[in-house]
FIKOLNU-124785 format. One line per 8 residues: their letters; for each residue x negated, y, z negated of C-alpha. Coordinates in steps of 0.25 Angstrom, whole numbers, padded with zeros to 4 digits, m for minus. Layout:
A = X:Y:Z; ... .
//
This chain:
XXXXXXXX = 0591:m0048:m1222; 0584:m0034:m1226; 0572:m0034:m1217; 0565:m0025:m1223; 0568:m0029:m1236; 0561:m0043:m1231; 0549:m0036:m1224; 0546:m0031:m1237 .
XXXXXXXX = 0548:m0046:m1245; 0540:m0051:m1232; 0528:m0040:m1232; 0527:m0043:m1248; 0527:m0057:m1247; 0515:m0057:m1236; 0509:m0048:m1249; 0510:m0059:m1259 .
XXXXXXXX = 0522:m0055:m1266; 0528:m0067:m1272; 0540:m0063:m1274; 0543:m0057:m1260; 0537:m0072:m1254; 0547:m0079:m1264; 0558:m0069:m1258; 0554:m0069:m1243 .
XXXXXXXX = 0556:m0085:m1245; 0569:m0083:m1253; 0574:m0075:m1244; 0570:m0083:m1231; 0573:m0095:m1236; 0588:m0098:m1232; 0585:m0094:m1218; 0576:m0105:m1215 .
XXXXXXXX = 0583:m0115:m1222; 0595:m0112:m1213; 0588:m0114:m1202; 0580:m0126:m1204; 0592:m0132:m1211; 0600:m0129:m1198; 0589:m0133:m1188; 0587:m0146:m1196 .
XXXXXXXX = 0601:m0148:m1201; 0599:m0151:m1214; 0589:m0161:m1211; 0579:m0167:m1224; 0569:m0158:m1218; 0575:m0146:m1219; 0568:m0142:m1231; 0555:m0146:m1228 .
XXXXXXXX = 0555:m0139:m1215; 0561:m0126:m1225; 0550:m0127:m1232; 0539:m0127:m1222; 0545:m0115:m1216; 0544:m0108:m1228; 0531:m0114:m1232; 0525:m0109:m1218 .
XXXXXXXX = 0531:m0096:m1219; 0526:m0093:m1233; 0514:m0097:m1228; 0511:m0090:m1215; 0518:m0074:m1221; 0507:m0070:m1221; 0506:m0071:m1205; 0517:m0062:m1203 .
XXXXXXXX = 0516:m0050:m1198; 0529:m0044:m1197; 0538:m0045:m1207; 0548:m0043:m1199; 0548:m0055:m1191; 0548:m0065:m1203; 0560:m0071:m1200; 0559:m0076:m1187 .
XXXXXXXX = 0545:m0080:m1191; 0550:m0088:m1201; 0562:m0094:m1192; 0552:m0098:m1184; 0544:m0105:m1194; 0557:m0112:m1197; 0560:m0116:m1183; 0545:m0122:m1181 .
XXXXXXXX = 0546:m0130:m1193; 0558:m0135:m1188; 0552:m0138:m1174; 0540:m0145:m1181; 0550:m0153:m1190; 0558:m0158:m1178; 0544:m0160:m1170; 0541:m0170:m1183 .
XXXXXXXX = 0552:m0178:m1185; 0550:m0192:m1180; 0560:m0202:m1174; 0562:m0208:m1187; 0566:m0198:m1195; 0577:m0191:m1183; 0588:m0197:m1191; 0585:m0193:m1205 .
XXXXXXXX = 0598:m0189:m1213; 0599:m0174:m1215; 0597:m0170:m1230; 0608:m0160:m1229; 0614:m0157:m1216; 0614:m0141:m1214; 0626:m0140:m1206; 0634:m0145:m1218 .
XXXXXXXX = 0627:m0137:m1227; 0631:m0125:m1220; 0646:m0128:m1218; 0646:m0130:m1234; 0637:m0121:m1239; 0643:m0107:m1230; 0657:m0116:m1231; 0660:m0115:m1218 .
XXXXXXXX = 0673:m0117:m1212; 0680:m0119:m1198; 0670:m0115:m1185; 0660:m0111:m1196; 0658:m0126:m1200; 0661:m0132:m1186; 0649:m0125:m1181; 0640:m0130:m1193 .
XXXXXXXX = 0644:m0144:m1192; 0641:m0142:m1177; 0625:m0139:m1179; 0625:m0154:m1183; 0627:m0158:m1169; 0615:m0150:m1163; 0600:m0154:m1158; 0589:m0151:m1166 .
XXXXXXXX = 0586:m0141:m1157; 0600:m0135:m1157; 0601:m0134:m1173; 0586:m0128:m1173; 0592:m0117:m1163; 0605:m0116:m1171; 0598:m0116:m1184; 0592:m0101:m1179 .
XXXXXXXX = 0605:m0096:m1171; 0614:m0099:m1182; 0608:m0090:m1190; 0604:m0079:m1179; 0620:m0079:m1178; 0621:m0078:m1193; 0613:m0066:m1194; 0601:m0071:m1198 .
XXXXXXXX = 0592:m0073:m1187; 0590:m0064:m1174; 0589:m0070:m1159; 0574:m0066:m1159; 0570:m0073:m1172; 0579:m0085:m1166; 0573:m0085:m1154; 0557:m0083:m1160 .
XXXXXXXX = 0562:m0094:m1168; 0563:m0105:m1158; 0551:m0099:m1150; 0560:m0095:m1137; 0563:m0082:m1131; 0579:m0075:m1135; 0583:m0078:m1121; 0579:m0092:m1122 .
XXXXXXXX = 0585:m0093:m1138; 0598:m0087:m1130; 0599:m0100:m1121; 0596:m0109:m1131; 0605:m0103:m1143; 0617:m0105:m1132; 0615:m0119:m1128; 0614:m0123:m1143 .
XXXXXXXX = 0628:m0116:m1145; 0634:m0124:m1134; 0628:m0135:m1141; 0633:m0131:m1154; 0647:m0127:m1149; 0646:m0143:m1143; 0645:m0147:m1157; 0655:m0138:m1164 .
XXXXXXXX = 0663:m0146:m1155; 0661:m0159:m1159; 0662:m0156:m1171; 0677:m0151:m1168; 0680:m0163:m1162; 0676:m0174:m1174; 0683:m0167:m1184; 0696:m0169:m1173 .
XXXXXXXX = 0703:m0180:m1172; 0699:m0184:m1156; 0703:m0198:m1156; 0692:m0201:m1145; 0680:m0194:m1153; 0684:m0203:m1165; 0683:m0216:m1156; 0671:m0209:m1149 .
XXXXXXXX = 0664:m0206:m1163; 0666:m0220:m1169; 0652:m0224:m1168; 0645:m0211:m1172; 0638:m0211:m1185; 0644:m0195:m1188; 0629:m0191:m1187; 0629:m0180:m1175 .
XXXXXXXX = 0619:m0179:m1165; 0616:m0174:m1151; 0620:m0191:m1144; 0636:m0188:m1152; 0636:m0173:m1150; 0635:m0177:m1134; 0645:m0188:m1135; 0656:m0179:m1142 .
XXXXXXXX = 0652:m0167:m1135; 0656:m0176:m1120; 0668:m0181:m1128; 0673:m0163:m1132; 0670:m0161:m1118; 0680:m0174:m1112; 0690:m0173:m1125; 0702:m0164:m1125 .
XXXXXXXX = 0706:m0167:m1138; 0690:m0163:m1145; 0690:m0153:m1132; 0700:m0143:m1138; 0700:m0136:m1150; 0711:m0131:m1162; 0704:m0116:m1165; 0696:m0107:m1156 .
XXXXXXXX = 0680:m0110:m1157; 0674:m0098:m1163; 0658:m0098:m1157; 0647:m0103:m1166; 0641:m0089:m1167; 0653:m0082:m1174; 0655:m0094:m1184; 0640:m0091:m1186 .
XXXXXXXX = 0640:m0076:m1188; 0640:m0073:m1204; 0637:m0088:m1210; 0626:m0087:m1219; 0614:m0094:m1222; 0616:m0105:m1229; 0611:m0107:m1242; 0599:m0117:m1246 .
XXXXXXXX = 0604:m0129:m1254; 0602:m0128:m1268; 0590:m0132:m1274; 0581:m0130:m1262; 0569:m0129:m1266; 0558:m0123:m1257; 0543:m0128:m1258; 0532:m0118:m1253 .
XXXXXXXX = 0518:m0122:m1255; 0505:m0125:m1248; 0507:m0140:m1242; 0502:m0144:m1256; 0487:m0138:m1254; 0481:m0133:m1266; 0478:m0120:m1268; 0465:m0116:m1263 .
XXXXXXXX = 0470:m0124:m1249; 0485:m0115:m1249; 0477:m0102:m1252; 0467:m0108:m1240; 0479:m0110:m1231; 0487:m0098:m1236; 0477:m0088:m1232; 0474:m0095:m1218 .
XXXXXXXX = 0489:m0092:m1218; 0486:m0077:m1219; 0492:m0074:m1233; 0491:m0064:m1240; 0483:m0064:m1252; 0493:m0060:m1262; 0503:m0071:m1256; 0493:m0079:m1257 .
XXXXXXXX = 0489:m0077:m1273; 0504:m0078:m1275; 0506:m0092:m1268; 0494:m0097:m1275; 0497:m0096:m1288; 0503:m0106:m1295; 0517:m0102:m1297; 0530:m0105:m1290 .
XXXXXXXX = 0538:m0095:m1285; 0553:m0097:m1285; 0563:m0093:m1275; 0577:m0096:m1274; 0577:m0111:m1271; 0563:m0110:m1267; 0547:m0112:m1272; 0535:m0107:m1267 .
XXXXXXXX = 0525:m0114:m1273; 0511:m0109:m1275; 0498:m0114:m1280; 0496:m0124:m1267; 0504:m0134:m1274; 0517:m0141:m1265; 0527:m0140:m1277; 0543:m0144:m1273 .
XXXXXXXX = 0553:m0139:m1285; 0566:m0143:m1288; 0576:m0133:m1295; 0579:m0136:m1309; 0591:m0144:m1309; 0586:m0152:m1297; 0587:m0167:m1298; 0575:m0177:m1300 .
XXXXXXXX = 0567:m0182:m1289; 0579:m0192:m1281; 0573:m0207:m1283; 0567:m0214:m1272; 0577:m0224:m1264; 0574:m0237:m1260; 0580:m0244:m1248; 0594:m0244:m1245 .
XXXXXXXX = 0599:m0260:m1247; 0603:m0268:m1236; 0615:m0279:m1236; 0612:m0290:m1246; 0600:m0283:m1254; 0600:m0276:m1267; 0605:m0262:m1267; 0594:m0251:m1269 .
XXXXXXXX = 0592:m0242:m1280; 0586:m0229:m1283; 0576:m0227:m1293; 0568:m0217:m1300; 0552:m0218:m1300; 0551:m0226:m1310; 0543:m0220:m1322; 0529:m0225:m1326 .
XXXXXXXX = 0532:m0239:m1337; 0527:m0236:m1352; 0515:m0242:m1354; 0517:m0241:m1370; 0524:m0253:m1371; 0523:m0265:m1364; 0536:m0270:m1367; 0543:m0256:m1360 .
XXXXXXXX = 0554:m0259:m1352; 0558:m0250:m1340; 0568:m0241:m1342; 0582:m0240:m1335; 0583:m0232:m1323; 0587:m0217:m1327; 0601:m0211:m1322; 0601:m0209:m1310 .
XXXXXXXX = 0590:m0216:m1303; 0599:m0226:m1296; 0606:m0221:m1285; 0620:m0229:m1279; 0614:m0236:m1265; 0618:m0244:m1254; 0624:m0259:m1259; 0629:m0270:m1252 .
XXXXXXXX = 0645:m0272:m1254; 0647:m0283:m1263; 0653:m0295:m1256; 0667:m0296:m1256; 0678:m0301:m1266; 0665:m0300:m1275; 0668:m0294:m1289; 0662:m0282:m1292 .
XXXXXXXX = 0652:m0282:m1307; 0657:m0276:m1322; 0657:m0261:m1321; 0649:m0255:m1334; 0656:m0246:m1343; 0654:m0232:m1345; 0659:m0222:m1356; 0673:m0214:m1349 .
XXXXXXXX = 0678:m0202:m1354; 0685:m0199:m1341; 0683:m0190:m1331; 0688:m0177:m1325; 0687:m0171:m1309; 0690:m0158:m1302; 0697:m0166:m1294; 0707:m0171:m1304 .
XXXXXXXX = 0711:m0187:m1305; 0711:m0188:m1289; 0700:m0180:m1281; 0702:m0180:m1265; 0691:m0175:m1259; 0692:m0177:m1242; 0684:m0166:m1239; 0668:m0160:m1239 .
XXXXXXXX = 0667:m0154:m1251; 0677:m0159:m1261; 0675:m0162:m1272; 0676:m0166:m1287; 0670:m0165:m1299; 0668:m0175:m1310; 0666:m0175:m1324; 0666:m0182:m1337 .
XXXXXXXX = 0663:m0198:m1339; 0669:m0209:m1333; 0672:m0214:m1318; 0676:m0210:m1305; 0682:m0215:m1293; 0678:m0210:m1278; 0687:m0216:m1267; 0681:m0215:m1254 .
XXXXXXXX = 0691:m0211:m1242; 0683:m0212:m1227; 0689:m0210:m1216; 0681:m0210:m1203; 0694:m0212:m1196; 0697:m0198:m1197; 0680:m0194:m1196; 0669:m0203:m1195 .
XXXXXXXX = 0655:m0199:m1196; 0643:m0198:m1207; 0649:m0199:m1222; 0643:m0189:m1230; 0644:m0193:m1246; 0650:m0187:m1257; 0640:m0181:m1268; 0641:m0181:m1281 .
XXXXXXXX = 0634:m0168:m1286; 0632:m0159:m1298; 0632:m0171:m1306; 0629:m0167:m1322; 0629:m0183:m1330; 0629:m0197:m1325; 0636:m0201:m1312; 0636:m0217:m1308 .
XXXXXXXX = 0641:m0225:m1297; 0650:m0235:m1304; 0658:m0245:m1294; 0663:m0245:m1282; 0678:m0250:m1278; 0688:m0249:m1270; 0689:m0264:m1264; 0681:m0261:m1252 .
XXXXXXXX = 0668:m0252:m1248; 0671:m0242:m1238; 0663:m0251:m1228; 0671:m0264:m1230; 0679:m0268:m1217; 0693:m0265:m1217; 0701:m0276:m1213; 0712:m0271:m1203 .
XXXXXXXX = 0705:m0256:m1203; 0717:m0248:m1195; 0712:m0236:m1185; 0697:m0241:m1181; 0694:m0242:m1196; 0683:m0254:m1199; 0679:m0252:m1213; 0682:m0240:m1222 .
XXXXXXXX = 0669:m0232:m1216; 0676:m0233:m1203; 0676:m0242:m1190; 0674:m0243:m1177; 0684:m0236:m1170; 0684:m0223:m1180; 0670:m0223:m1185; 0663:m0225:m1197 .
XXXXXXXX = 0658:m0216:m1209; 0644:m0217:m1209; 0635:m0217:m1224; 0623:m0209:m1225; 0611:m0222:m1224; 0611:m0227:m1238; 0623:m0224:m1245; 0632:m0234:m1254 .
XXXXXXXX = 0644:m0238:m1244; 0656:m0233:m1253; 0667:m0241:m1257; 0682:m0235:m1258; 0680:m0233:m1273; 0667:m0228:m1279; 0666:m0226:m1295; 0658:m0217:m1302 .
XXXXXXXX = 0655:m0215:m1317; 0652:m0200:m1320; 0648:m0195:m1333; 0647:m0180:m1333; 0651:m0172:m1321; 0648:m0173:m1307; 0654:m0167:m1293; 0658:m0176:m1281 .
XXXXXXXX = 0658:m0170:m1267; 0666:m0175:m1254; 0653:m0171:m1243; 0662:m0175:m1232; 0656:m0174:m1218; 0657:m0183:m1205; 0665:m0196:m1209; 0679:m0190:m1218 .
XXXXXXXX = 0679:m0196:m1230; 0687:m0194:m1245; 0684:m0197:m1260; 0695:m0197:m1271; 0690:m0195:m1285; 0695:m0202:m1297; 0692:m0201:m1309; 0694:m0217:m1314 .
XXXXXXXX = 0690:m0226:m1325; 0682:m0238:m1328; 0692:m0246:m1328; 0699:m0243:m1314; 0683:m0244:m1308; 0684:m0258:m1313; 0697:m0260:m1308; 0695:m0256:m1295 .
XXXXXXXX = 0680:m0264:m1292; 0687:m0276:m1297; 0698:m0279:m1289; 0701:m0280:m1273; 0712:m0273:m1265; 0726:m0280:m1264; 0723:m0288:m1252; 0709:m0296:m1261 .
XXXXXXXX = 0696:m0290:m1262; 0688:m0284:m1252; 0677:m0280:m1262; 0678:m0278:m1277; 0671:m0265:m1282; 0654:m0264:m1283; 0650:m0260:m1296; 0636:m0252:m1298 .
XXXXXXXX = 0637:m0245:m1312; 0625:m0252:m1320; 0631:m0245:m1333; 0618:m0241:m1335; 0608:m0230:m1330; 0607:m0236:m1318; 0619:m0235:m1313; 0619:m0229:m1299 .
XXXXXXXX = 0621:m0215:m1295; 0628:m0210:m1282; 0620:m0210:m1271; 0626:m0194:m1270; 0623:m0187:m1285; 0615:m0177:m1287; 0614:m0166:m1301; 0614:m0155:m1292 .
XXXXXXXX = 0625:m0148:m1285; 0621:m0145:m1272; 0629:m0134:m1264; 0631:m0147:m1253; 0634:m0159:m1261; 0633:m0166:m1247; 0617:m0163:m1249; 0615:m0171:m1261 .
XXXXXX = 0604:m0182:m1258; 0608:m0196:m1258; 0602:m0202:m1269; 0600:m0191:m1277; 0595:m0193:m1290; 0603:m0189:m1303 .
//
């Protein structure tokens, strides 16, 4: 960046130019999202932790003296924040699921190939304290920060940032290791893996790091390892998720209490008329609000608040269901019946599988005019990324190919994104569910999610065990994505018919029924969405929430 085009924006900004405050954040804005994203890896807090970075820059400008040193300032009010977020978590919330893990973010957003993508997929087998470092050096490789502002980051001298930069490469170039060795075909590490739920951390990082070190087969390598420094050289930033939205007020004081509070901060006075007006000024992706009022916005295609979920179901009870907050009754008559649950309200959720031999319920009509996908009659999709679009009226068969016999692990689902219309969860078929034991399994196999002796594929907590044939009924259009990652896994797409699904949920294999199909289309309104939908097209379909609201 232009320095001195900066010490300018940063001198006005300190003046209470709005429009240089609203370009100082702007501007500045991607850096510390790249390092808090690495730092934290994606984790839910990751925008809140952005936010309060931004908020205690904003509100402490006016404390600094050289505008020259804003950026390593502002680094290491990142870093703090970081330190202060970790120092806060409690033991309860240590295994909270990532909203969006930062390391896949940045092999599909920059597309990384090869090394490149190695060394991404590696950060995820890092410490805190090594992805906090990393988080800073991977950008002082890329060109973006200096070893002095790294080091004044971290609060250490450069000779002590030295040391501490070469151990966690070591650690790194462990991990880029590992992940060599689980996308091999090390018959040991597959038996040695069997167990592990495909969630890295430092207990498995140790065990397959002793296993590299004693394995001839992971120990050698097919291509010359290129150092993580020159893969790094040149990747950019990358970029922030589409409609992130940025909040910066006052902690929800009012006025007279932010102006109090901004002046003990040492604002200026015109910076201080500007963000105390009531007015909100817009930035690319972000707000500063003014006035004293905490105010979050949404962009204007964003979806509705998602419904609140209630439990999960356990074995034997009734499955739960999503629902909107239910809207005040009318008071006019008293003979008002409650409406139907809009479109969209109820969200697919985990069932118990019907007993076998047990005949699955009529299947609702629905109006077809057919439908018409990029992929043609029969869409493969094996790999991350593939995937199909959908459109017209009518249904849609997704077969479901796992196979954590060639990888095991974390199963991320497919998405259904981009969706313009209705999309509803029709049946599901197939004969079996992907759990149901498989008599006679060869090669370590117990049940179509795996065994024993190769490993399972592991569900994020609180998704609908699929079955070998899910149905879908779309009307309008709508993209499916493959979000591959951990466990291997495929999905054909057909486009079927209503008779076909009927014929397919109502009949057993060859050998007698292991389970007839599962019908869940109410033919009304309230027919259940994917637990994976959203409106939005998101630049990773494998970010989209899961039971985002449509």
């Amino acid at each position: 960046m232009d320095s001195q085009h900066w010490r300018a924006v940063i001198a006005a900004a300190q003046a209470g130019d709005r429009r240089a405050l609203d370009e100082l954040v702007e501007g500045w804005l991607p850096l510390v999202y790249n390092i808090v994203g690495r730092a934290l890896n994606g984790h839910a807090d990751v925008d809140d932790v952005v936010q309060e970075t931004m908020l205690r820059a904003v509100g402490n400008l006016g404390s600094l003296r050289d505008p020259d040193s804003f950026r390593s300032w502002l680094v290491a009010i990142a870093m703090r924040q970081i330190r202060d977020r970790a120092r806060r978590r409690t033991p309860d919330r240590l295994e909270e699921a990532a909203a969006s893990d930062f390391a896949e973010l940045t092999v599909l957003r920059l597309q990384l190939e090869g090394q490149r993508r190695e060394v991404a997929e590696a950060v995820r087998w890092l410490d805190d304290e090594d992805r906090h470092l990393l988080s800073l050096w991977w950008l002082e490789v890329a060109g973006e920060l200096t070893r002095r502002e790294l080091a004044a980051a971290v609060g250490i001298t450069r000779q002590h940032a030295a040391v501490r930069v070469q151990r966690m490469k070591e650690r790194l170039e462990t991990s880029r290791g590992i992940v060599r060795a689980l996308d091999g075909a090390c018959p040991d590490l597959r038996e040695m893996t069997g167990r592990w739920n495909g969630r890295p951390d430092s207990v498995w990082r140790k065990r397959l790091a002793r296993h590299l070190r004693g394995c001839g087969y992971c120990g050698g390598t097919r291509e010359a390892v290129v150092p993580a420094e020159r893969l790094l050289v040149g990747i950019a930033l990358v970029p922030l998720p589409v409609g992130f939205t940025l909040s910066l007020a006052l902690g929800g004081k009012t006025a007279a209490a932010a102006t109090s509070a901004a002046t003990s901060a040492g604002w200026s006075a015109k910076l201080l008329g500007a963000l105390t007006k009531p007015a909100v000024a817009m930035t690319a992706g972000a707000t500063i609000v003014a006035g004293g009022a905490y105010v979050v916005t949404q962009p204007p295609d964003a979806p509705p608040p998602r419904a609140a979920v209630t439990p999960t179901a356990t074995p034997g009870s009734a499955p739960p269901r999503t629902f909107a907050p239910p809207a005040p009754a009318p008071t006019s008559s008293p003979a008002a019946t409650k409406k139907a649950d809009p479109y969209g309200t109820v969200v697919d959720a985990v069932d118990r599988a019907p007993d076998p031999n047990a005949r699955s319920a009529a299947l609702p009509r629905r109006p077809e005019s057919g439908i018409t996908s990029t992929g043609g009659p029969k869409a493969v999709m094996q790999h991350r990324g593939d995937r199909v679009t959908l459109t017209g009226r009518g249904y849609v068969l997704v077969r479901w190919q796992i196979s954590p016999g060639s990888r095991p692990g974390a199963l991320v689902m497919p998405s259904w994104t981009g969706l313009k219309g209705r999309l509803f969860h029709v049946a599901s078929g197939g004969s079996r569910r992907m759990d149901d034991p498989l008599p006679g399994a060869p090669n370590g196999y117990a049940t179509g999610m795996g065994g024993p002796g190769i490993g399972y594929a592991v569900l994020p907590p609180g998704t609908q065990q699929m079955w070998q044939n899910e149905y879908f009924y779309v009307d309008g259009t709508v993209t499916l994505t493959q979000n591959e990652r951990g466990c291997d896994y495929g999905l054909i797409v057909f486009p079927t018919n209503r008779d076909a699904v009927v014929e397919d949920i109502g009949q057993g294999p060859p050998q007698g029924a292991i389970r007839y199909g599962l019908v869940r289309d109410t033919g009304t309104d309230s027919a259940p969405v994917p637990q994976y939908v959203t409106r939005a097209t998101p630049a990773d379909p494998a970010t989209v929430p899961q039971r985002s609201r449509v």
